[in-house]
C-alpha positions, 0 to 999 in steps of 0.5 A, a space after each residue: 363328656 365333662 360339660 359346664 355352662 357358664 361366662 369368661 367374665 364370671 369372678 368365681 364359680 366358672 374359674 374354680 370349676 374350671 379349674 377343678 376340671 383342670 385338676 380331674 383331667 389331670 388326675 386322670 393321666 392316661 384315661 384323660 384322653 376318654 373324656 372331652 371337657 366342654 364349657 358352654 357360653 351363657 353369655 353370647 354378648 360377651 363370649 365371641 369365639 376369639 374370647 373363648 378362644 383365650 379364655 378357656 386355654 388358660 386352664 391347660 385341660 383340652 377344654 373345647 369352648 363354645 359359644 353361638 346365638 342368644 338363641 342357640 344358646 337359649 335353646 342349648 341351655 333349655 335342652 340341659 335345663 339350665 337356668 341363666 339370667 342377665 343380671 344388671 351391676 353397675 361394677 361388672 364388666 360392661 354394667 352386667 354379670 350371668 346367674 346360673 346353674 353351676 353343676 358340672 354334667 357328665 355325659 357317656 359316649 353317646 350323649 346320654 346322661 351320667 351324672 352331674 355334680 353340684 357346684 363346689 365338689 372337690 375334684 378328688 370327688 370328680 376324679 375318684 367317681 369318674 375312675 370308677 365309671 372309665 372302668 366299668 
């Protein structure tokens, strides 16, 4: 699993890395279907599922979207170690924007750990290193 927390209002980070998961899945042709993309709300105020529903489609991976609770998400959010945080700016769709961690985890077919790579890694870089990890 290729997973990333982050919001469909963000104006930068969340769509290029989204996009960059766009180009990986991609990249990866066939092997594609060995690994599910998962983007995880941090924004559970503004993410209702209808609009994750249209938000993450745009990006054309198979990207499952998901959003729950303040707390699920809390909760969720703490089990990754992810920080997050409501940031007040008065042009932001409805008076706010989300701070968080930007790094895009990888995790193996049970559910542990692989790796995580930061916020600006080239998808070649993604693409490359998961190539040689499907094929171990």
């Amino acid at each position: 699993m290729l997973v990333f927390f982050g919001f469909a209002n963000c104006p930068d980070v969340c769509p290029t890395t989204l996009a960059e998961v766009a180009a990986v899945m991609e990249g990866l042709g066939p092997d594609a279907g060995r690994i599910q993309p998962l983007f995880i709300s941090i924004d559970p105020e503004r993410d209702t599922p209808m609009t994750l529903a249209d938000f993450v489609p745009r990006f054309e991976a198979g990207i499952i979207g998901l959003t729950g609770t303040p707390d699920q998400i809390d909760r969720t959010a703490k089990s990754f170690h992810i920080f997050y945080e409501k940031i007040e700016e008065a042009a932001a769709p409805e008076g706010y924007t989300m701070g968080h961690s930007s790094q895009l985890f990888l995790f193996d077919p049970e559910g542990g750990y692989v790796t995580a790579w930061p916020y600006g890694t080239q998808g070649e870089e993604i693409l490359s290193d998961l190539r040689e990890r499907i094929s171990l």
